[in-house]
VOPAGU-2260 file (C-alpha; in pm, 1 decimal, decimal comma):
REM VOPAGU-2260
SITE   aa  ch    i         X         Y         Z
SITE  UNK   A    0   10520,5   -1959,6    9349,4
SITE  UNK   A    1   10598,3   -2318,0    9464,5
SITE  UNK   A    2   10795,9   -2218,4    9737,9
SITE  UNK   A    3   10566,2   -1978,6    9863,6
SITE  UNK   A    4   10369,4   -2049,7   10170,0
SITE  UNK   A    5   10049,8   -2237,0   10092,8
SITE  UNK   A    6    9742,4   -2066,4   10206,4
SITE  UNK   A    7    9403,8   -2313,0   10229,6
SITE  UNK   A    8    9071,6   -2114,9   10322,5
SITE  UNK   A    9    8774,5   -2302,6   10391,5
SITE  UNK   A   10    8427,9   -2125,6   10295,7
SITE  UNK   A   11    8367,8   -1871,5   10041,1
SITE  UNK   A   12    8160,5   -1651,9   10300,2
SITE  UNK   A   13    8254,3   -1322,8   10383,5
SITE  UNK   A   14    8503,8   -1446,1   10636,5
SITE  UNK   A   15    8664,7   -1656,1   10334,6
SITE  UNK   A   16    8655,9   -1397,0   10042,1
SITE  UNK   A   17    8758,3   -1100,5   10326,6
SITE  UNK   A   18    9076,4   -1370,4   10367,3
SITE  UNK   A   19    9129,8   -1353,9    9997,6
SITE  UNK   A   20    9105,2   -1036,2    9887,2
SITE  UNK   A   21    9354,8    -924,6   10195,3
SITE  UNK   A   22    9633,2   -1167,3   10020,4
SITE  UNK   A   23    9572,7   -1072,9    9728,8
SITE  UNK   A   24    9941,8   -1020,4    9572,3
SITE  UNK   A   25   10076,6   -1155,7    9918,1
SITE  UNK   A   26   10400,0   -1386,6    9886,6
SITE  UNK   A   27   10136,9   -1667,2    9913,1
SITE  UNK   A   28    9998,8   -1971,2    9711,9
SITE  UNK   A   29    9614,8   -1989,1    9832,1
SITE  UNK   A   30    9357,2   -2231,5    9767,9
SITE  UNK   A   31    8966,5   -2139,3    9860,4
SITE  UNK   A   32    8736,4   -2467,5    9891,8
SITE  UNK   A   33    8377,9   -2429,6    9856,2
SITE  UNK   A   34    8060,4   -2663,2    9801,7
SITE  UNK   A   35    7926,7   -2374,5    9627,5
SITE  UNK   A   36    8106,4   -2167,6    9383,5
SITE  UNK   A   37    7897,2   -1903,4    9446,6
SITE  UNK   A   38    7958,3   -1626,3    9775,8
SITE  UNK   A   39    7593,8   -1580,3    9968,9
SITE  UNK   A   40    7512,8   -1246,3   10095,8
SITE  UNK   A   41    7269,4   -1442,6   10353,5
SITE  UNK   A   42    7147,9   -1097,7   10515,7
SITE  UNK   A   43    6934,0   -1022,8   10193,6
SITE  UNK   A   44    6794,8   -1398,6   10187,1
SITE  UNK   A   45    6495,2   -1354,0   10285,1
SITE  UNK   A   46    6425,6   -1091,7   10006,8
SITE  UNK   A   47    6500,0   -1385,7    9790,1
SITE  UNK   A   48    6226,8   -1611,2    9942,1
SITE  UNK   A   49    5980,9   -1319,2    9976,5
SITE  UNK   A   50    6003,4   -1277,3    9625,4
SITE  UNK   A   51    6170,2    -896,6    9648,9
SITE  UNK   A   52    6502,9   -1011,1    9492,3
SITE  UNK   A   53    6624,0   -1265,5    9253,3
SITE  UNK   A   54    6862,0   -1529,1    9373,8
SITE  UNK   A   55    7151,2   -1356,5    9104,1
SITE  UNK   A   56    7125,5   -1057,6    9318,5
SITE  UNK   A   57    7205,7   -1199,7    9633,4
SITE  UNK   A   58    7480,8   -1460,1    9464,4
SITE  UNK   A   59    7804,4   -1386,3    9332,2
SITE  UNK   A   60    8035,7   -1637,9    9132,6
SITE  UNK   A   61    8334,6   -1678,7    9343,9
SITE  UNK   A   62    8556,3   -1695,3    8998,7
SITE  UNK   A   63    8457,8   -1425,6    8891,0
SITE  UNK   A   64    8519,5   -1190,2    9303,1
SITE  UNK   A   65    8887,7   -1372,1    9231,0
SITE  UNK   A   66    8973,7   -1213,8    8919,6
SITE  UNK   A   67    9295,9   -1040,8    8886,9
SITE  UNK   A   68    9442,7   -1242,7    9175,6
SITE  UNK   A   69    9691,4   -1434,1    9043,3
SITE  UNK   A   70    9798,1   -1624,1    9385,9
SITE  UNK   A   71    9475,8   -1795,2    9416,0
SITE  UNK   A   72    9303,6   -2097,5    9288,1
SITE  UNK   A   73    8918,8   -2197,8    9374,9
SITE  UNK   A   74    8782,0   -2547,6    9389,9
SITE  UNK   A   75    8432,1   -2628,1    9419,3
SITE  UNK   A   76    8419,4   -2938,1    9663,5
SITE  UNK   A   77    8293,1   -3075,2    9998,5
SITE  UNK   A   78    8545,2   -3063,1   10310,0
SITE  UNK   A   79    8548,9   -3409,1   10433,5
SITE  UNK   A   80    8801,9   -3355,8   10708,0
SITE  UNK   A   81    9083,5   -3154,5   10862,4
SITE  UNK   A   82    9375,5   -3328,2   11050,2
SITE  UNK   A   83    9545,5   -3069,3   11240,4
SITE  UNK   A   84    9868,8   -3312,0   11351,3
SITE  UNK   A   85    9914,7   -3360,9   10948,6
SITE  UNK   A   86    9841,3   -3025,6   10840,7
SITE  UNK   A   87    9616,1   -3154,0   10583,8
SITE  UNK   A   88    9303,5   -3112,1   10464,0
SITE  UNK   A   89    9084,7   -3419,1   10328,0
SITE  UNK   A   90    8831,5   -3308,7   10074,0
SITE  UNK   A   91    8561,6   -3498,6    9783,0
SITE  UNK   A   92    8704,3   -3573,9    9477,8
SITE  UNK   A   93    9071,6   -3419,5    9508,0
SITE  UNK   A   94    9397,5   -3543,4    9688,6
SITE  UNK   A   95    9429,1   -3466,1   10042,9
SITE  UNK   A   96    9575,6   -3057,3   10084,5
SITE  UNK   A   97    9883,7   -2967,6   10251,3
SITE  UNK   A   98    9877,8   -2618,9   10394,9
SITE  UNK   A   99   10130,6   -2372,7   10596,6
SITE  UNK   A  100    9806,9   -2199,8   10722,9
SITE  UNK   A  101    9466,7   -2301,5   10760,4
SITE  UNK   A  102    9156,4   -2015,1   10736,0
SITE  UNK   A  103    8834,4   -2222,5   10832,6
SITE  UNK   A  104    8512,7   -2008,7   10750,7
SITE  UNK   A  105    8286,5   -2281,1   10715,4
SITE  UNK   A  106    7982,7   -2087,5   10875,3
SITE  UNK   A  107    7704,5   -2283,0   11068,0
SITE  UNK   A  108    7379,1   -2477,9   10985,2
SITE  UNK   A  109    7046,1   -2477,4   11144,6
SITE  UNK   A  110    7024,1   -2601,2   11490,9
SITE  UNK   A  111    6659,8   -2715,2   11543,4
SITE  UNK   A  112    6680,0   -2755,1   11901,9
SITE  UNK   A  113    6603,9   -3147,1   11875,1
SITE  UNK   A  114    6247,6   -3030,3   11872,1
SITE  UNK   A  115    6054,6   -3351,7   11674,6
SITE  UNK   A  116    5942,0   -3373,7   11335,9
SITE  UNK   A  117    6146,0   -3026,3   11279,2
SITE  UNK   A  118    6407,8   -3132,0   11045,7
SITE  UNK   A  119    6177,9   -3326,3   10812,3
SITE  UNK   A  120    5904,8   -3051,5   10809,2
SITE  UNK   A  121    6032,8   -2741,5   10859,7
SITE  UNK   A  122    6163,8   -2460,0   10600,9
SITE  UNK   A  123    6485,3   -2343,8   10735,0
SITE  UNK   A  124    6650,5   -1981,0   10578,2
SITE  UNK   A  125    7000,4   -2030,5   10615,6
SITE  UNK   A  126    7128,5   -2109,4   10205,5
SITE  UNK   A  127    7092,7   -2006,1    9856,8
SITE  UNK   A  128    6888,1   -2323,6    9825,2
SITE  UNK   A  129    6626,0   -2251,2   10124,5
SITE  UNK   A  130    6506,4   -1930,8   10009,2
SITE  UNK   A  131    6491,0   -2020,5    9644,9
SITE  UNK   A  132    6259,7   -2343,4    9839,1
SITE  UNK   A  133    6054,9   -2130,9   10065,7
SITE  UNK   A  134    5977,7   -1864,7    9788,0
SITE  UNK   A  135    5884,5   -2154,8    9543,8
SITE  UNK   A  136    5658,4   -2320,3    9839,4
SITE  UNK   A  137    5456,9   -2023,3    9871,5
SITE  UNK   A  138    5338,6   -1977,3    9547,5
SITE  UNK   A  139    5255,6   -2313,5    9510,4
SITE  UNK   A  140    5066,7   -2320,0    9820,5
SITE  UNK   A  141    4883,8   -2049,9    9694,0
SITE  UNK   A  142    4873,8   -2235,5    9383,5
SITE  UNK   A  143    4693,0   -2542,8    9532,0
SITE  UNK   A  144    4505,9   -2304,2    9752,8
SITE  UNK   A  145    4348,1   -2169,5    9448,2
SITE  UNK   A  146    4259,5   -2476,9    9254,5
SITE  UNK   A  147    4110,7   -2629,9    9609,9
SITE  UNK   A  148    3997,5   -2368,8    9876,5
SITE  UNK   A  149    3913,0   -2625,5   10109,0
SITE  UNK   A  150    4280,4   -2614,1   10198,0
SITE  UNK   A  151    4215,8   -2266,7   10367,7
SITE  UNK   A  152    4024,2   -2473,1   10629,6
SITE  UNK   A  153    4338,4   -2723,8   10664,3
SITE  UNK   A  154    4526,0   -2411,2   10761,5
SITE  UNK   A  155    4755,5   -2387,4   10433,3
SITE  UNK   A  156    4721,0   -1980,3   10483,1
SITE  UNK   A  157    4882,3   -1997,7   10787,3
SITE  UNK   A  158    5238,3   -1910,3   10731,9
SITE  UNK   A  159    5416,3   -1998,7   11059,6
SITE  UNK   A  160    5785,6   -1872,8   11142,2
SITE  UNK   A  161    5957,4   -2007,6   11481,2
SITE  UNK   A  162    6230,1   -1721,1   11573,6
SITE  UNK   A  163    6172,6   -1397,1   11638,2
SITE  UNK   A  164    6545,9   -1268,8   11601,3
SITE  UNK   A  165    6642,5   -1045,0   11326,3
SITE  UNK   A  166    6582,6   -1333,4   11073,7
SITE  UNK   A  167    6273,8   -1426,0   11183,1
SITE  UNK   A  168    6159,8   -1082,0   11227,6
SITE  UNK   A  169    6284,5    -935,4   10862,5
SITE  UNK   A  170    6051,6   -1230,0   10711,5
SITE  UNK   A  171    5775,7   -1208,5   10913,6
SITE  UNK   A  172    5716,3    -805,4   10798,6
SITE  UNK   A  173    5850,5    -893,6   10432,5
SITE  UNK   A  174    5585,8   -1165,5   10389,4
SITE  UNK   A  175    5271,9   -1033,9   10551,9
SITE  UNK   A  176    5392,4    -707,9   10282,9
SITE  UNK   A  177    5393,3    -988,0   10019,1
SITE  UNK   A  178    5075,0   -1129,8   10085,6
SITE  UNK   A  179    4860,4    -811,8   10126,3
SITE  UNK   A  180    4989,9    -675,9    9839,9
SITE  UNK   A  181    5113,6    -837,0    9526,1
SITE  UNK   A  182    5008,8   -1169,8    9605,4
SITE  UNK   A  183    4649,5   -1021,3    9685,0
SITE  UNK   A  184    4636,5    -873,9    9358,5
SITE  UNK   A  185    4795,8   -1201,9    9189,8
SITE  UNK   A  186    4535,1   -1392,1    9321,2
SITE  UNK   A  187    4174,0   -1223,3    9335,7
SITE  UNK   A  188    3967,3   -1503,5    9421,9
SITE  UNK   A  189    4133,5   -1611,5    9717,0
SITE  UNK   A  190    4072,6   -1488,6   10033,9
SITE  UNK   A  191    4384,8   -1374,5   10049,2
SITE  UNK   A  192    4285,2   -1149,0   10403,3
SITE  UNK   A  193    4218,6   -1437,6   10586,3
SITE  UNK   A  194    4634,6   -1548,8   10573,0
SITE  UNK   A  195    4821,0   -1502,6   10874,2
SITE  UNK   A  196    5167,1   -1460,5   10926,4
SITE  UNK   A  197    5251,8   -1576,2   11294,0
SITE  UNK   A  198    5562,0   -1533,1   11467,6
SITE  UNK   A  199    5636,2   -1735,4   11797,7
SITE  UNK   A  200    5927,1   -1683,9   12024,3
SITE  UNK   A  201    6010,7   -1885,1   12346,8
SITE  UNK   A  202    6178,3   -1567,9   12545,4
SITE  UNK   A  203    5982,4   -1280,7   12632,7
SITE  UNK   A  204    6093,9   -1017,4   12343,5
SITE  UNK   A  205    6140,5    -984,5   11984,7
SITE  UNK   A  206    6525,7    -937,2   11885,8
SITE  UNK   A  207    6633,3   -1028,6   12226,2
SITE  UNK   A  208    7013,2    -825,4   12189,6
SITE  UNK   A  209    6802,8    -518,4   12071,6
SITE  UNK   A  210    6728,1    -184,1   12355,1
SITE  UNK   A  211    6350,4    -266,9   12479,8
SITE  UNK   A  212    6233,2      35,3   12288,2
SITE  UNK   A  213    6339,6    -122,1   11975,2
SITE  UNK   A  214    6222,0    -423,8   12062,3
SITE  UNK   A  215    5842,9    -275,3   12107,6
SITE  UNK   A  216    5889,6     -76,2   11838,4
SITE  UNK   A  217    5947,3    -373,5   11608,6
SITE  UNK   A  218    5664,1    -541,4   11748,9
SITE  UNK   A  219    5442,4    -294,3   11693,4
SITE  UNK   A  220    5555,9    -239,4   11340,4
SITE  UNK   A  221    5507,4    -587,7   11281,3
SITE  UNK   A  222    5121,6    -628,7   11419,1
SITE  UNK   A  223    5031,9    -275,7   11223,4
SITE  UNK   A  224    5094,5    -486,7   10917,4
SITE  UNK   A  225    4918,5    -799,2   11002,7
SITE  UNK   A  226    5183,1    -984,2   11153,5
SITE  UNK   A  227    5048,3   -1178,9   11496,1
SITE  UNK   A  228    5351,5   -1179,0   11737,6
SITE  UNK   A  229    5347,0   -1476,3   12031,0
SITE  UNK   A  230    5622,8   -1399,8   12250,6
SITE  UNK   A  231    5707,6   -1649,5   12547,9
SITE  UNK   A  232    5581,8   -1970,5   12306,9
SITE  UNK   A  233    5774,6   -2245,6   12224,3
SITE  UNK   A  234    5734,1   -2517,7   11996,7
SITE  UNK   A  235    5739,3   -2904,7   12098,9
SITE  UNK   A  236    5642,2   -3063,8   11766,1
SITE  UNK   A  237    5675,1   -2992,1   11452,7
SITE  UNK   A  238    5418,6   -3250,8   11188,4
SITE  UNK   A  239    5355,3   -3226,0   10776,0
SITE  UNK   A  240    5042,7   -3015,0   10872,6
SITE  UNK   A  241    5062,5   -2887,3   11209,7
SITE  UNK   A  242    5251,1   -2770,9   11529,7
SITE  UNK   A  243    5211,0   -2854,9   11843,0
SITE  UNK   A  244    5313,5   -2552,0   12089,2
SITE  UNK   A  245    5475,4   -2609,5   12417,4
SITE  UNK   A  246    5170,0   -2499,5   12578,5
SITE  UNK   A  247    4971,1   -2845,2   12419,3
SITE  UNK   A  248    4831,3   -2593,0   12185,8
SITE  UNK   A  249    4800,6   -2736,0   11825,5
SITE  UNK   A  250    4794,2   -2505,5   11516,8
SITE  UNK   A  251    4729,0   -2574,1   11183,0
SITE  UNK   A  252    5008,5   -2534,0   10893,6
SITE  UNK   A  253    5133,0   -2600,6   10568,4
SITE  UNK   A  254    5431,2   -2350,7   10578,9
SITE  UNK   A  255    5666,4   -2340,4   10886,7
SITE  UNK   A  256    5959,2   -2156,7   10866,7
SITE  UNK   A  257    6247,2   -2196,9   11106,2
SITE  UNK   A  258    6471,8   -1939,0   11233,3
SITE  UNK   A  259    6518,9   -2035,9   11594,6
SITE  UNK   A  260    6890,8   -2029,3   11565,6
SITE  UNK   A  261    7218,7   -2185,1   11424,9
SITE  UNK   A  262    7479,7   -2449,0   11543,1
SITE  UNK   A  263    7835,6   -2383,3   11393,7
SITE  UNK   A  264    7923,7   -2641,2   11079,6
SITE  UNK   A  265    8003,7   -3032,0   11255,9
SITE  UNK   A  266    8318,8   -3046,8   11049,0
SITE  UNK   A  267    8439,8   -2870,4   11365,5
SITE  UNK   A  268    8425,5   -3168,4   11552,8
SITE  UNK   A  269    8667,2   -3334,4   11329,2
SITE  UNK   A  270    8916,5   -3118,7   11479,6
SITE  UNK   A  271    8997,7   -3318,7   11812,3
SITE  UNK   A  272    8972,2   -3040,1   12031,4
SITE  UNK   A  273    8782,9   -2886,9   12286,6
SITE  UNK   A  274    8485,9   -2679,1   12135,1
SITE  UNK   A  275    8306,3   -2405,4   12315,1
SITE  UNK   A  276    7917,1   -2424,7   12354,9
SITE  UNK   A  277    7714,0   -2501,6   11993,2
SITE  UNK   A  278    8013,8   -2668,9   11841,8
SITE  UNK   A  279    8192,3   -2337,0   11801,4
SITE  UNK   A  280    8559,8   -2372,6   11754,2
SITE  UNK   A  281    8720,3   -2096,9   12052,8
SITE  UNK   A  282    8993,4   -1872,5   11921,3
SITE  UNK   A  283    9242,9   -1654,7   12070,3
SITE  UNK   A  284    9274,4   -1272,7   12092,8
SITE  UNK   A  285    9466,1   -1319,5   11715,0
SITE  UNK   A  286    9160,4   -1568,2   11592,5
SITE  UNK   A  287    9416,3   -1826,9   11602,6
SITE  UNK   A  288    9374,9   -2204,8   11742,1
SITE  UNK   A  289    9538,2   -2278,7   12062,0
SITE  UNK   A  290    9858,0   -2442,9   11967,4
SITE  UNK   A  291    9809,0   -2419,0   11613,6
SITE  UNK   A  292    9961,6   -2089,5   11553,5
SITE  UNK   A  293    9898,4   -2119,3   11127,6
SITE  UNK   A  294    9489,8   -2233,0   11178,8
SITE  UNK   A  295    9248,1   -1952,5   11184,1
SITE  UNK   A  296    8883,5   -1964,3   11265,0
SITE  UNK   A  297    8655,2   -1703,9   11129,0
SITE  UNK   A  298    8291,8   -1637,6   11117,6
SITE  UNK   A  299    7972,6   -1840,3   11242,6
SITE  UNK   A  300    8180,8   -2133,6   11320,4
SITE  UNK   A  301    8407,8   -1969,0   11549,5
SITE  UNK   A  302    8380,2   -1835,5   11901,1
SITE  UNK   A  303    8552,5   -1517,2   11935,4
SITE  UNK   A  304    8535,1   -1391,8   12271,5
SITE  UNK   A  305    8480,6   -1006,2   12265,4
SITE  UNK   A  306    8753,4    -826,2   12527,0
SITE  UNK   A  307    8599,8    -585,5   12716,1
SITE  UNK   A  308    8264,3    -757,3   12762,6
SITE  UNK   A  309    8385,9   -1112,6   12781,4
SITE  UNK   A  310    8099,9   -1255,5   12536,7
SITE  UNK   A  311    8123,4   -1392,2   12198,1
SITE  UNK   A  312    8083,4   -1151,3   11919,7
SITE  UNK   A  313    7747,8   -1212,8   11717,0
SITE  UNK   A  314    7756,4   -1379,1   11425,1
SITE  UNK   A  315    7685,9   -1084,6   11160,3
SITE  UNK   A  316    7810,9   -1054,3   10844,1
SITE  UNK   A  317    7992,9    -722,5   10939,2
SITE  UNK   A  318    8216,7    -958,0   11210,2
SITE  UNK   A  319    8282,3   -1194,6   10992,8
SITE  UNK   A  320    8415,2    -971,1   10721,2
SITE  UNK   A  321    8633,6    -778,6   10926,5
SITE  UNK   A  322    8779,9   -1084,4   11100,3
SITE  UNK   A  323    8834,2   -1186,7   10713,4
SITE  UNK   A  324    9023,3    -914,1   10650,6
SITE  UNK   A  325    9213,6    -900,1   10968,3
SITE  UNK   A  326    9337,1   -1270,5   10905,5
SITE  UNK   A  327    9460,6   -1175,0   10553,6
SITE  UNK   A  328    9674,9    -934,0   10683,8
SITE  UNK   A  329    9782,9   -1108,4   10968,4
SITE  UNK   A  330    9901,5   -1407,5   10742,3
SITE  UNK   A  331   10106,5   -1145,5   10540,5
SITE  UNK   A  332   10273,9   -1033,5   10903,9
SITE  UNK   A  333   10358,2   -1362,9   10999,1
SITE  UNK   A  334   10527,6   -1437,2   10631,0
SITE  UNK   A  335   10743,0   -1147,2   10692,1
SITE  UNK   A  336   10817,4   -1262,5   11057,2
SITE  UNK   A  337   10625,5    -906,3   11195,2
SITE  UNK   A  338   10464,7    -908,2   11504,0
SITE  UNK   A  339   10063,9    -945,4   11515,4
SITE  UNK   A  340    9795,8    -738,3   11701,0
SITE  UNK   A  341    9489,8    -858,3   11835,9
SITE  UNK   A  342    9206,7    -866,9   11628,8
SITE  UNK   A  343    8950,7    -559,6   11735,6
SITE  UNK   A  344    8630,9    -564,5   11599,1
SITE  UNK   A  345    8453,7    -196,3   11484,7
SITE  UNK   A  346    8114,6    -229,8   11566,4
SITE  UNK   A  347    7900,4     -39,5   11305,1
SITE  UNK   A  348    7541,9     -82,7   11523,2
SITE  UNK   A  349    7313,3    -327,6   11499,9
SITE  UNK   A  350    6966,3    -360,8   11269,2
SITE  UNK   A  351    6707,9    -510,7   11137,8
SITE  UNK   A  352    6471,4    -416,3   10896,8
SITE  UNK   A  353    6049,5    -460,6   11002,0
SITE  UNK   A  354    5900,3    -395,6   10689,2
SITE  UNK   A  355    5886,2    -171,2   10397,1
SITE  UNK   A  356    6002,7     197,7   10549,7
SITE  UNK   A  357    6058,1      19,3   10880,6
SITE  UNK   A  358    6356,0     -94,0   11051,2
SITE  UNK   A  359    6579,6     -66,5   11382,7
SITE  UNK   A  360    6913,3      51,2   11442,1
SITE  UNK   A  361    7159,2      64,9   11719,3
SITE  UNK   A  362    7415,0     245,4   11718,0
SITE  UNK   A  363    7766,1     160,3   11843,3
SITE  UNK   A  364    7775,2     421,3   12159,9
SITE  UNK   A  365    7390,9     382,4   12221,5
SITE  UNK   A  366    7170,2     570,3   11999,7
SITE  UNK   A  367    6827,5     432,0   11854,6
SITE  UNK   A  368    6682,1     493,0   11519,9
SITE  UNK   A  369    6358,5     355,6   11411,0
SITE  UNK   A  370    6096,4     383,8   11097,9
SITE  UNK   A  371    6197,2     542,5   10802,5
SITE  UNK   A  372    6525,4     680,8   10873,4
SITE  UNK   A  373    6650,7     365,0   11024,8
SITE  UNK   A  374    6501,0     152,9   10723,2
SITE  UNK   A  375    6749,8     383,9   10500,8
SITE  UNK   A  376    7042,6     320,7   10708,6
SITE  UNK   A  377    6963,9     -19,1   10687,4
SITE  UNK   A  378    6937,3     -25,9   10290,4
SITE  UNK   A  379    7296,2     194,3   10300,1
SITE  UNK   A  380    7431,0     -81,2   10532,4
SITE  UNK   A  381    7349,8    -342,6   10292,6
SITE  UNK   A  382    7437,9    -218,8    9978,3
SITE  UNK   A  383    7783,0    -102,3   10132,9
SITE  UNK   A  384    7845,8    -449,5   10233,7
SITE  UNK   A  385    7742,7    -668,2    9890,7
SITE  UNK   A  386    8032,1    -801,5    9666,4
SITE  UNK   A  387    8040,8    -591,1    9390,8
SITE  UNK   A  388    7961,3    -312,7    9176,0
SITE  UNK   A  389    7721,8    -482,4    8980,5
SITE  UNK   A  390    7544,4    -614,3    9287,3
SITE  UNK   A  391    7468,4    -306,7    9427,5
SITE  UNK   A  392    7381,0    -140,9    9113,4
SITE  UNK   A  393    7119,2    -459,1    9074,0
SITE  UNK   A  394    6999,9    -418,4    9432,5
SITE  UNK   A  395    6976,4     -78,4    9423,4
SITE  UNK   A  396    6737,3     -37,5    9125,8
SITE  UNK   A  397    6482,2    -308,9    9255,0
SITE  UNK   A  398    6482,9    -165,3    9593,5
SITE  UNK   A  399    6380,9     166,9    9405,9
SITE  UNK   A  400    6145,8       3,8    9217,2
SITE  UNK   A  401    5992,0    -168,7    9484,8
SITE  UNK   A  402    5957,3     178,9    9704,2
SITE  UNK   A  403    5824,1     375,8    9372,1
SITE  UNK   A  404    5593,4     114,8    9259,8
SITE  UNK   A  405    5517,4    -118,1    9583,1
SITE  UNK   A  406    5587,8    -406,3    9340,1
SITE  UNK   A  407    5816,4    -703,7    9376,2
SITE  UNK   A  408    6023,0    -887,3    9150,2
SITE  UNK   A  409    5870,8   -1132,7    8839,4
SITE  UNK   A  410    5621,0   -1421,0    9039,8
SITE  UNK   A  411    5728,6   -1699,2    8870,7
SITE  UNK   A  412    5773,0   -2087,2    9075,3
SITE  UNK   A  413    6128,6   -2170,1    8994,9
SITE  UNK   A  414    6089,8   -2565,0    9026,6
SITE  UNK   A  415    5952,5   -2793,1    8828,2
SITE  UNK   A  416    5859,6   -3042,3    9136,8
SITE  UNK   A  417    5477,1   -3086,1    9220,8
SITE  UNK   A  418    5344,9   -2929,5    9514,3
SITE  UNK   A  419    5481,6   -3053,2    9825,9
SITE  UNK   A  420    5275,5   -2973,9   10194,0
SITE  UNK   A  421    5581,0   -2842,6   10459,3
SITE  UNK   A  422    5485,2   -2854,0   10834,9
């Protein structure tokens, strides 16, 4: 094993554990980093904060994906730096790492646009640790709601969300659901009809790479359920209690949720090279670095340009997977001195779900679905994509017994912290 190439990966994503499970008995020593030693499956993360799914469900011990693979050892730690020259990897707590080839799947964080007051005040949904925040903030808002109504006036039933993509979109129809349903019933002397859910986007549309029919569709789904859509509004301030739209329009908040878009992970920058537009490290047709021919870049922190339209592929969890994959057995090719192809990504369609028995889907070569047919392909989609047995059995029975019963998961604030006002 010593004398075996050694393999680092950076990220436990699905870029990272695709890498992994591809080498898996390779002629390789690997070592995955993590700050987490849990894998994410961040599409289903705002079921977490909407109360639909427990955090276990949507979390998977990286340990435990590893077992049987004898060729690999996980540390939880923090990358501190990567110095390409040196081939070495500087991390917290450990000696520096020597590698023969480099997988960096560090993903992205939330770019807020340098709009003011948004990084102290808003609620972003990116992590484990923002949904499991966002889903605790609303019941305690609720919570102080209830002991003081007066609050209702301050606008604390005003549950803002600045994005209308596919993230901001899938929260905006899970939480108006949540609100005129269980939470209604949870809480019978509030006026719990009097919330709003309000979703503002600066471009014209809804889920701008969508067909326009999807697009209306999705906004029509959303306002039949309560959901009041502001398309062509931008935000210029963000405060502890209120926005301030671009228009000079003020609006009254306790919960603002932010899912206007991501920049990839600054560790990037630490590379000493040229970086494509949002910090994105730019690959080759083999996802390699220029002039690093054993450093890979996977995943939300990479730009990989897409061949026969020229554009960057989107940064889903299907693309990152594959690309995983694809750089596991691209590793084992150039161990055993084999020539490599170009990575070539299978696009499965696109979608998003709107609500309970709603969603959108485009397919591949064109074709639409929408409402309840769509909304299955969507749950299929998921559940094909989640870590493990286990996790899909999990997932699957609470998604049944949310369609059977209309009911949720257990309400329960997860925190011990006091109530805390969010802009």
């Amino acid at each position: 094993m010593a004398e075996n190439p050694h393999v680092v990966i950076l990220g436990a994503g699905f870029g990272g554990v695709g890498a992994a499970l591809k080498l898996r008995d390779a002629p390789v020593r690997i070592t995955i980093l993590d700050k987490h030693d849990y894998h994410t499956f961040q599409p289903l993360l705002y079921q977490v904060a909407t109360l639909e799914l427990d955090p276990t469900e949507v979390g998977y011990p990286v340990r435990e994906i590893l077992h049987r693979h004898n060729n690999v050892v996980f540390h939880k730690c923090e990358v501190q730096s990567i110095d390409l020259a040196k081939k070495l990897v500087v991390v917290d707590g450990m000696e520096p790492l020597e590698y023969d080839y480099l997988v960096i799947a560090l993903g992205a964080i939330v770019n807020y646009h340098g709009t003011p007051g948004a990084t102290e005040h808003a609620l972003p949904l990116y992590t484990m640790n923002d949904a499991i925040r966002l889903h605790d903030h609303i019941l305690k808002t609720l919570e102080a709601v209830d002991k003081d109504p007066a609050l209702i006036e301050d606008g604390a039933l005003n549950f803002c969300i600045i994005g209308g993509g596919p993230t901001g979109t899938e929260l905006a129809g899970a939480m108006a659901d949540l609100l005129h349903t269980e939470l209604k019933a949870d809480y019978p002397n509030l006026p719990i009809d009097k919330a709003r859910v309000i979703v503002y986007e600066h471009s014209p549309h809804l889920l701008a790479p969508f067909k326009p029919k999807l697009r209306d569709y999705a906004q029509r789904a959303l306002e039949e359920r309560g959901v009041e859509v502001q398309t062509q509004c931008g935000v210029a301030q963000v405060g502890p209690r209120e926005i301030t739209l671009a228009s000079g329009e003020k609006v009254k908040t306790h919960t603002l949720v932010w899912a206007a878009g991501l920049q990839a992970n600054p560790l990037a920058a630490s590379l000493g090279i040229e970086l494509a537009p949002g910090g994105h490290i730019p690959v080759g047709p083999d996802l390699r670095i220029k002039d690093h021919p054993g450093v890979f870049a996977i995943g939300d922190i990479a730009s990989t340009i897409e061949p026969k339209s020229g554009k960057p592929l989107p940064g889903l969890a299907a693309v990152a997977l594959q690309a995983g994959h694809y750089v596991g057995k691209t590793i084992i090719q150039l161990v055993e001195g084999k020539p490599v192809k170009p990575f070539q990504y299978h696009d499965k369609g696109t979608m998003a779900q709107v609500g309970r028995g709603a969603a959108v889907v485009e397919l591949p070569k064109g074709g639409t679905l929408t409402g309840r047919v769509a909304w299955l392909a969507w749950l299929g989609i998921h559940l094909h994509l989640l870590s493990c047995a286990e996790e899909k059995t999990s997932v699957f029975v609470d998604w049944g017994w949310n369609l059977l019963t209309h009911k949720r998961g257990k309400r329960i604030i997860l925190s011990d912290e006091d109530h805390e006002d969010h802009g």
